[in-house]
C-alpha positions in Angstrom: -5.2 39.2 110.7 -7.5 37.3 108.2 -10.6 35.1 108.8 -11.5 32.1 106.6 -14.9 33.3 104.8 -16.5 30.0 104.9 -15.7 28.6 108.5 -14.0 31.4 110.5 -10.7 30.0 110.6 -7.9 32.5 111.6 -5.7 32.4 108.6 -2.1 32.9 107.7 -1.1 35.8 105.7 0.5 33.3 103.3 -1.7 30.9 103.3 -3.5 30.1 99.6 -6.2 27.9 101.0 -7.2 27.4 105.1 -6.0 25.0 106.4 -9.6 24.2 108.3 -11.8 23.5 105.3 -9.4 24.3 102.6 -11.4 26.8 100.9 -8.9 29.8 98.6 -7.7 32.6 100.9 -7.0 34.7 97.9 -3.9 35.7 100.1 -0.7 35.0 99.5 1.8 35.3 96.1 0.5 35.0 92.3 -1.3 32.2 91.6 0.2 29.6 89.5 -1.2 29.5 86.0 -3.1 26.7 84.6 -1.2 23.9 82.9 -1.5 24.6 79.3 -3.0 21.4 77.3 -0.2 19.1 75.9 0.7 19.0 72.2 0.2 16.3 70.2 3.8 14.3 69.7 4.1 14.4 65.3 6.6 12.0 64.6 9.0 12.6 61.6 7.7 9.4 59.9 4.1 10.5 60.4 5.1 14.2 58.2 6.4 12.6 56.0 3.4 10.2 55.0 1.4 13.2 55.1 3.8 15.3 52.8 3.6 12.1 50.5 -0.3 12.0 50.6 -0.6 15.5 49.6 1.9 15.0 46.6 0.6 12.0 44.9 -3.1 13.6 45.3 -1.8 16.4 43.6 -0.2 14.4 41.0 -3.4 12.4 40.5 -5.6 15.7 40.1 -3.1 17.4 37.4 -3.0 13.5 35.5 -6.9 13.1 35.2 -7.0 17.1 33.8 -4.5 16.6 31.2 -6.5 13.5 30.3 -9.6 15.4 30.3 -7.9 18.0 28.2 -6.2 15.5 25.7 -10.0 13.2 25.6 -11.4 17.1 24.7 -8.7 17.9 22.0 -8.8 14.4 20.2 -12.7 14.9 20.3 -11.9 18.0 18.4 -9.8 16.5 15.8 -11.8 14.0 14.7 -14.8 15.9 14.6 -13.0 18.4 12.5 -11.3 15.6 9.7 -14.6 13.9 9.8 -16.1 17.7 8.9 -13.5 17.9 5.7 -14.0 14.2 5.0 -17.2 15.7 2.7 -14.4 18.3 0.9 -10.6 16.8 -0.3 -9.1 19.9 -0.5 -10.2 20.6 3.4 -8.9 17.0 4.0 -5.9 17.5 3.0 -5.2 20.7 4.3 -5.8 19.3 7.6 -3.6 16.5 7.2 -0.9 18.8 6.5 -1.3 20.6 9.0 -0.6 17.4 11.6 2.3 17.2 9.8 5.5 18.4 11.8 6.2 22.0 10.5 3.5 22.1 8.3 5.8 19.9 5.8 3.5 19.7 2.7 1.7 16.4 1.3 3.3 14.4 -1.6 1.2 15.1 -4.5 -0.8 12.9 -5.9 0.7 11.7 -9.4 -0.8 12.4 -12.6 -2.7 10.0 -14.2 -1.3 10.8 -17.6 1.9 11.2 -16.6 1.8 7.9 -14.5 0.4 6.4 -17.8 3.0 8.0 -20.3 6.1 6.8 -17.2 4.6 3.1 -17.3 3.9 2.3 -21.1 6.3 0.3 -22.8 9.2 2.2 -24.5 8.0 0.7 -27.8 4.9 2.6 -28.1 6.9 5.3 -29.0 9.0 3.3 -31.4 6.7 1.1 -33.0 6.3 2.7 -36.1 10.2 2.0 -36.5 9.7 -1.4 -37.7 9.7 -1.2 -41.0 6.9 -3.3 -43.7 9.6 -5.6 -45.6 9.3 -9.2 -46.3 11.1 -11.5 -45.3 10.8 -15.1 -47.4 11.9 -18.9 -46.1 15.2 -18.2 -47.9 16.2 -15.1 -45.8 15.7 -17.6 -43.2 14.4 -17.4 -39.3 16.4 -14.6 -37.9 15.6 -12.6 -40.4 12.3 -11.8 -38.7 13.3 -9.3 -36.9 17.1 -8.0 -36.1 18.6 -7.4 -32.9 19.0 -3.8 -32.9 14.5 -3.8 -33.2 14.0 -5.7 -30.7 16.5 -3.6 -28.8 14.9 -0.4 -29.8 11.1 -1.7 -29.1 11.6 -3.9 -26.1 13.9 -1.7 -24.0 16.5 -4.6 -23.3 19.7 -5.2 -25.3 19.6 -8.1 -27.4 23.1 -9.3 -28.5 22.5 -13.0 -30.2 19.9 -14.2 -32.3 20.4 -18.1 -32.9 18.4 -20.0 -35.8 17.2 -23.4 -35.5 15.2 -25.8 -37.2 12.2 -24.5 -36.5 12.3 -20.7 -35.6 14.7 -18.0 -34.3 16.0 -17.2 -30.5 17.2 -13.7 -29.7 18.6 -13.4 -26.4 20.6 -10.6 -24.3 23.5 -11.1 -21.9 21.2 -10.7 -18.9 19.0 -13.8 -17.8 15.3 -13.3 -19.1 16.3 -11.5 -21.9 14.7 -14.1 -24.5 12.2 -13.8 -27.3 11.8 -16.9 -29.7 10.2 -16.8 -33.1 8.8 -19.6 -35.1 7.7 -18.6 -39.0 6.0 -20.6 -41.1 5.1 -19.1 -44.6 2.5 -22.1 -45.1 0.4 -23.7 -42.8 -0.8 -21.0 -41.0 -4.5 -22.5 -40.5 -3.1 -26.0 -39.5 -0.9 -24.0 -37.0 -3.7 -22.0 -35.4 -6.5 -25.0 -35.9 -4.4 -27.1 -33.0 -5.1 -24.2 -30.7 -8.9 -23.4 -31.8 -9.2 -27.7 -31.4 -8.2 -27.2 -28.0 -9.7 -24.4 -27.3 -12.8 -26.1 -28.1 -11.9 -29.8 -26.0 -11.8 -27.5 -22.7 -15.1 -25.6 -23.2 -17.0 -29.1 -24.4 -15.5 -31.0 -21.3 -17.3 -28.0 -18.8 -20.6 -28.4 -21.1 -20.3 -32.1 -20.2 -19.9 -31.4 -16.5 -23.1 -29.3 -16.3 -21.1 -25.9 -16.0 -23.2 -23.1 -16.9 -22.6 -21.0 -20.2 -21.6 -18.2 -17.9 -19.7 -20.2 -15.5 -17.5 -21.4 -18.9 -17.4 -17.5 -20.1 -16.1 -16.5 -17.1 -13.4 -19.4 -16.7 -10.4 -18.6 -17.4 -8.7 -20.8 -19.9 -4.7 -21.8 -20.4 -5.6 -20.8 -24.1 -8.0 -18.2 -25.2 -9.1 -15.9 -28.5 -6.3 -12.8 -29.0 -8.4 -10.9 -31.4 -7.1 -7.8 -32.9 -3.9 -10.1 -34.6 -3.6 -11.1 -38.0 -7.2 -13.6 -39.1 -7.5 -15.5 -36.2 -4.5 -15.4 -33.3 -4.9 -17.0 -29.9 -2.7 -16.6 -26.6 -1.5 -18.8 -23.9 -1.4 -17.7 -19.8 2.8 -17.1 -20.3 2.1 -15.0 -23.9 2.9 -17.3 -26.2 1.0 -16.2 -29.3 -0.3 -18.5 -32.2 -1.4 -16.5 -35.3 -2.2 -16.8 -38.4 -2.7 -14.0 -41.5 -3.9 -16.2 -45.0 -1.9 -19.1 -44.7 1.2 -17.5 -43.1 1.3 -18.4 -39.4 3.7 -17.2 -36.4 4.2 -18.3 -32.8 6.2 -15.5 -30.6 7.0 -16.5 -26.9 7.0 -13.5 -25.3 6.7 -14.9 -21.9 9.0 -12.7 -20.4 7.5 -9.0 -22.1 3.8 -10.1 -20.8 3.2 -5.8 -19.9 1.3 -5.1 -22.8 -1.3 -6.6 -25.0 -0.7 -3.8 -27.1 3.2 -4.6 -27.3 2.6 -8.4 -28.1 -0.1 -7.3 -30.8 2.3 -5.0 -33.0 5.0 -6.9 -32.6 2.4 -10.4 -33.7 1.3 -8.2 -37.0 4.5 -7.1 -38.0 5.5 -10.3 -37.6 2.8 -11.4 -40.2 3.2 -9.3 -42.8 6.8 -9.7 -43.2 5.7 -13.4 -43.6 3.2 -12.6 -46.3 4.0 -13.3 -50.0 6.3 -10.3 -51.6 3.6 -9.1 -54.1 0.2 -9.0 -51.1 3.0 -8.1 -48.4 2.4 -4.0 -49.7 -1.1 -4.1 -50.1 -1.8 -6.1 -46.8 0.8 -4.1 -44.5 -1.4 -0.8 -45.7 -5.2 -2.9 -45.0 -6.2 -2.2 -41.2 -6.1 -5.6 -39.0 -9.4 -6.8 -38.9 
């Protein structure tokens, strides 16, 4: 038979606690455990915001590195072109090698090549015009002939029509035109209209109060073409009025405007065909002056 400990009490065999002051026995069966504390209640919508959360951080800590990293290479680049900026050949090497599969550069085109592609084709023939004369009875056409205008120009000329007052050679293709007017007298009354006028235009900017370097560097519809026959001038459209003695010429070469050099030869020839049959020799072998 037990006692309570704390007040005396006689106490069942089974009892856990007395029934007098309800202190524990420590008779009786096992006692019961303590209640373990309650877990938390995760809801599925609640995982899967987290799960979310954790991905886009991720995503947002691998984007700023690869900008890092890409702010880092580009830093490298231009520090390295700006390096071979000071040395061509380093310059272009590292172009190239930008370039998908290392394709190489274009090269750069040679200047006397470039020159030689561009020049007219009748620098190489210009010494195929031969020094004849022609005289007023041989008539305007006779100037030149289709087939060297052909051969120095490039173009095919097929027609060459007189008229009163000079020679038209044209091709079948619009454009193709190149007009001749020869005059085997009057060649200083031919040129003076141009020098007159030449001479109106720079007065009227004297007039005006231009400056002497303001009129030098105008740029006139008319101006001196030196380097043809004694005294040759040139329109804006290439139009050439020259003189050699008293023989005098005007070639429209509007549409051949490439080459100063083109218009000149083919001015001089022009001229000394035109000059009388016994100074036409000597003057065709004198250099222009």
């Amino acid at each position: 038979m037990a006692f309570c400990t704390q007040c005396g009490t006689q106490l069942d065999q089974s009892a856990q606690f007395c029934s007098s002051c309800g202190a524990p026995t420590g008779l009786g069966g096992t006692r019961a455990p303590a209640p373990s504390a309650a877990k938390p209640n995760t809801s599925p919508t609640v995982k899967l915001l987290v799960i979310g959360l954790s991905a886009l951080l991720v995503l947002v800590l691998a984007g700023g590195g690869s900008i890092v990293y890409f702010l880092y290479r580009g830093h490298q680049q231009v520090q390295q072109i700006t390096q071979a900026a000071a040395d061509p050949a380093a310059l272009l090497g590292a172009l190239q090698k930008s370039l998908p599969n290392n394709q190489p550069l274009p090269s750069a085109p040679n200047a006397t090549s470039s020159a030689a592609s561009t020049a007219p084709a009748a620098q190489g023939s210009a010494n195929a015009l031969d020094e004849r004369h022609v005289s007023a009875a041989d008539g305007q056409c006779a100037l030149f002939t289709k087939e060297e205008l052909t051969k120095v120009l490039g173009d095919e000329f097929t027609h060459a029509d007189a008229d009163a007052t000079g020679c038209t050679y044209k091709g079948e293709a619009p454009r193709l035109i190149v007009r001749t007017e020869s005059s085997w007298k009057g060649g200083h009354k031919l040129v003076k209209e141009k020098s007159d006028a030449y001479a109106g235009m720079r007065q009227s900017m004297l007039n005006q109060h231009y400056s002497r370097a303001d009129i030098a560097s105008h740029v006139f519809p008319i101006s001196p073409f030196p380097g043809v026959g004694d005294e040759a001038w040139v329109d804006l459209v290439n139009i050439v009025t020259a003189r050699k003695g008293d023989a005098g010429i005007v070639m429209d070469l509007r549409y051949y405007h490439d080459s100063d050099e083109l218009t000149k030869m083919l001015t001089n020839t022009a001229l000394l065909r035109l000059q009388p049959k016994d100074s036409a020799a000597a003057g065709a072998s004198q250099p222009t002056p």
